[in-house]
N, C-alpha and C positions, 0 to 999 in steps of 0.2 A: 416558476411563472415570472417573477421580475428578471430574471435572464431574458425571458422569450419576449417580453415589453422592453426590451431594453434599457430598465432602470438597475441591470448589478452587469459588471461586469465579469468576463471570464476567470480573470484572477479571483474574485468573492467568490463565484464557484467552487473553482479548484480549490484555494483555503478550504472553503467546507467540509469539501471532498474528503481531505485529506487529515484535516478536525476529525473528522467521524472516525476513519481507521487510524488513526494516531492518538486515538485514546483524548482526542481533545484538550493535550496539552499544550502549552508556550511551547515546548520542544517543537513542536507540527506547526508551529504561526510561519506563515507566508512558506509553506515548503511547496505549496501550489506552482509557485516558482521554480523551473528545475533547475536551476543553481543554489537554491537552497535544498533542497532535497540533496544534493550532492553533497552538499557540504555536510548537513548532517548524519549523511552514512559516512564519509571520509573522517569525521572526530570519530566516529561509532567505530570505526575499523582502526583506526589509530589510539583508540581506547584499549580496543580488546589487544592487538598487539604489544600493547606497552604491559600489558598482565599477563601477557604469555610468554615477556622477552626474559623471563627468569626459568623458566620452563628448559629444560633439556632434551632437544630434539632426539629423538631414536631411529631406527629403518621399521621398527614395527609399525609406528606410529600413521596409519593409511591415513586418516582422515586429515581434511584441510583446514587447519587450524582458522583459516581467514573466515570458513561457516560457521563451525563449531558455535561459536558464541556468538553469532546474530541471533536472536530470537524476538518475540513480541514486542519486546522493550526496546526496541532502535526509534521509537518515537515516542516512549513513555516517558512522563511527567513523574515523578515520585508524587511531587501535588496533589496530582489529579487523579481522581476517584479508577482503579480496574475496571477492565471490562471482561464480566465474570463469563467462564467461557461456555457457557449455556443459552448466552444472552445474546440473540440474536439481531435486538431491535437497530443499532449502525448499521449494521448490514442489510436492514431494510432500507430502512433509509438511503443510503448509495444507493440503493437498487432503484428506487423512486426517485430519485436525483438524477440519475442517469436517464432513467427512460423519461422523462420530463422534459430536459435541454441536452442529454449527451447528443441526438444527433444532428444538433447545431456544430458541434466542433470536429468539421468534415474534410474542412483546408488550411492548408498554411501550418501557421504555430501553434491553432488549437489542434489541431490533430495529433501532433506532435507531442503536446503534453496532458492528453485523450490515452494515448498507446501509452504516456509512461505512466500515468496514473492506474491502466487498466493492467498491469502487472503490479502495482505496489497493490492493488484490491484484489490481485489473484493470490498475493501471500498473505494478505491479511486472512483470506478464504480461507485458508490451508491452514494456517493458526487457529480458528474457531473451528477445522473439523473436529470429527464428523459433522458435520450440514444437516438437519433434519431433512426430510424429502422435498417439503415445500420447499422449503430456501431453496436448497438446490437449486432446484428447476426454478427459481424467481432467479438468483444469479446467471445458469444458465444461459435463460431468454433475453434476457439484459445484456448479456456478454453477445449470445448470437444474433440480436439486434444491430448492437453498434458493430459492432467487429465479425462478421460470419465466420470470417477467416482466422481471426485470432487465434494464436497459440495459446494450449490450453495448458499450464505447470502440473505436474505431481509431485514436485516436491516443492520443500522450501529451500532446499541447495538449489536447484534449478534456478528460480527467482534469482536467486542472490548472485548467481553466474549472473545470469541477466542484466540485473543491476549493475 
């Protein structure tokens, strides 16, 4: 509601946003911003590389080392309290955040960082599956609200290609 009265701006949003699936750590502060957001999957991936550059590559070896170790914790805080994975109440929340002001961000730059947030909440989705049915369908309508058209992930390599 202080969106929609124009007392918080886009960026406090998005922070929020991204608070909530980011486990609400200092790691997730101002990632609302996509150059922070970049930045910190770029340390994340130059993390896990720099632990894998002792590793000896094989021809067996299918899998892309670059996903392998992306998991939950690309925005985790050690700090900061888990988010136990039964625990749906973030993910309401997004949901009610969204459909409250998401579709104010319908031009320009919010829209822009609308679509990159709505795939960083499609991996965050796919980490808390299974979904109870409700959520589901509350993510769902939220998603085929703002985006009809949006691409829907099955996996979490998929995202991460994305990303």
């Amino acid at each position: 509601e202080l969106y929609n009265y124009r007392l918080a701006d886009s960026s406090v949003i998005f922070d929020t946003l991204y608070h909530l699936i980011g486990f609400g750590g200092p790691s997730s502060h101002h990632v609302g911003q996509l150059i922070a957001a970049h930045k910190l999957l770029d340390a994340s991936l130059a993390r896990l590389q720099a632990s894998l550059a002792s590793i000896p590559e094989t021809q067996d070896d299918e899998a892309d080392p670059k996903f392998t170790g992306w998991d939950q914790n690309t925005f985790w805080n050690p700090c900061s309290p888990e988010d136990p994975p039964g625990d749906y109440f973030r993910l309401k929340l997004v949901c009610i955040m969204l459909d409250t002001c998401g579709a104010y961000f319908e031009r320009g730059p919010a829209r822009h960082k609308m679509d990159r947030f709505l795939v960083f909440f499609q991996r965050y989705c796919l980490i808390k599956a299974p979904l109870p049915m409700r959520v589901e369908y509350m993510v769902r309508d939220t998603l085929g609200e703002l985006r009809p058209k949006l691409r829907r992930y099955d996996s979490i390599g998929e995202v991460d290609s994305e990303l």
